[in-house]
N, C-alpha and C positions, 0 to 999 in steps of 0.2 A: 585495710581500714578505709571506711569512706565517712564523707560528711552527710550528713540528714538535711535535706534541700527543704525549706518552705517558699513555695512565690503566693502573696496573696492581695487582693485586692479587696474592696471593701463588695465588690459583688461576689466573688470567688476565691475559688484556691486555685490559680494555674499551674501551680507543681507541685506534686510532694514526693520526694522519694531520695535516694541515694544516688550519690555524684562524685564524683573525682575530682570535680571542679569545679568554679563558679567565677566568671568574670562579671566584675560591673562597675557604676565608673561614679566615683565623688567628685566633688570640688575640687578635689586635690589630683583628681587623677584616677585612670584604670588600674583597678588593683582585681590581684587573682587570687580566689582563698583556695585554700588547697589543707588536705586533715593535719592538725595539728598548729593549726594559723593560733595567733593570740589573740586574745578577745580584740572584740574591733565594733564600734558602734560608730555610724556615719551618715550621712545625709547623702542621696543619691540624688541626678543631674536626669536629666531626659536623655536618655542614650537605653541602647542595646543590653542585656541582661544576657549572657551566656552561660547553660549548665550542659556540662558533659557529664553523661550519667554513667554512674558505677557501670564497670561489665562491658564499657564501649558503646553502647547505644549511640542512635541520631541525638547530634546534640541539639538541644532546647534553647531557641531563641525568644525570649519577649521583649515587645517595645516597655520601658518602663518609664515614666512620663513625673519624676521625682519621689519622693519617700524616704526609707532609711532601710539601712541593712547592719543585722547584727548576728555576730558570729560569738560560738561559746562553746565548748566544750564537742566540735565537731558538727557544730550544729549552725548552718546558714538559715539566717530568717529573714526575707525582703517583704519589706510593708511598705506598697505603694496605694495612693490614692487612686489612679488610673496603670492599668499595666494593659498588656493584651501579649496572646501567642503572635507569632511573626505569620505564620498561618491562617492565620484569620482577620488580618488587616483587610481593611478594603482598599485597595491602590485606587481605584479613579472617586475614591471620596477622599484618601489625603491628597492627591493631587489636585482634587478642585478648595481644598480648604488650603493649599500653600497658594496656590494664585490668587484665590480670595487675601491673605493675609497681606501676602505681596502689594499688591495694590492697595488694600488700606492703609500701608507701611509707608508709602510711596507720597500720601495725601497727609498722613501725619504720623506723629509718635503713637504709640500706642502700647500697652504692657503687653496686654490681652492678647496683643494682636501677633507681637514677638512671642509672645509661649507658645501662641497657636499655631505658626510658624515652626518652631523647633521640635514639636511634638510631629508632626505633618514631614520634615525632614528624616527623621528618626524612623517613621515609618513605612517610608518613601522605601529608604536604605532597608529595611528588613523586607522589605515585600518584594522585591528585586525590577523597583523602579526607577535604582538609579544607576542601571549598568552590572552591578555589582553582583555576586552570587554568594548567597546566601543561605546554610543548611538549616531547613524548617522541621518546629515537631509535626 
């Protein structure tokens, strides 16, 4: 038995298919669905979306940059405003957008400027800019 994976974005669908798992992270914390989870409706964080696909597959990394995730009847569904595959990040545009933020951070508060920031971290980390290694679809 596997769970039915939706990742979507309001430009796209970046995943559909069947998985064995699904990591992703709320307010509350990384939580992992896995078949059989109880309904679960949540707000999601700017962090890393992990699906390991039925059958062993390369598992699917996207940046997912906040929305919600709901899970039902073996069924994961992420609806983000902004998502993107890990693969297809640009590294030296989130690196020039975290120094830009950095520095306008530095001159004042800013909202904008901290979201742009953690979205730009987030991204850093999947696209294997920050040391780290990281398996890409």
């Amino acid at each position: 038995m596997t769970l039915h994976v939706e990742l979507v974005s309001p430009e796209r669908i970046l995943y559909a298919g069947e998985a064995d798992m699904v990591v992703a992270r709320t307010p509350d914390g990384e939580l992992a669905f896995l078949t059989g989870h109880t309904p679960f409706l949540g707000a999601l964080v700017e962090a890393p979306v992990r699906i390991k696909p039925a059958g062993g597959g390369e598992e699917v990394v996207a940046a997912v940059h906040g929305g919600f995730v709901e899970v039902s009847h073996d069924r994961v569904t992420i609806l983000s405003d902004l998502a993107e595959l890990a693969d297809q990040i640009d590294l030296d545009r989130a690196r020039a957008t975290k120094e830009w933020a950095e520095a306008r951070l530095r001159e004042e508060h800013d909202a904008e400027c901290e979201a742009a920031l953690r979205r730009a971290h987030v991204r850093i980390e999947l696209a294997g800019g920050l040391g780290t290694t990281t398996s890409r679809h």
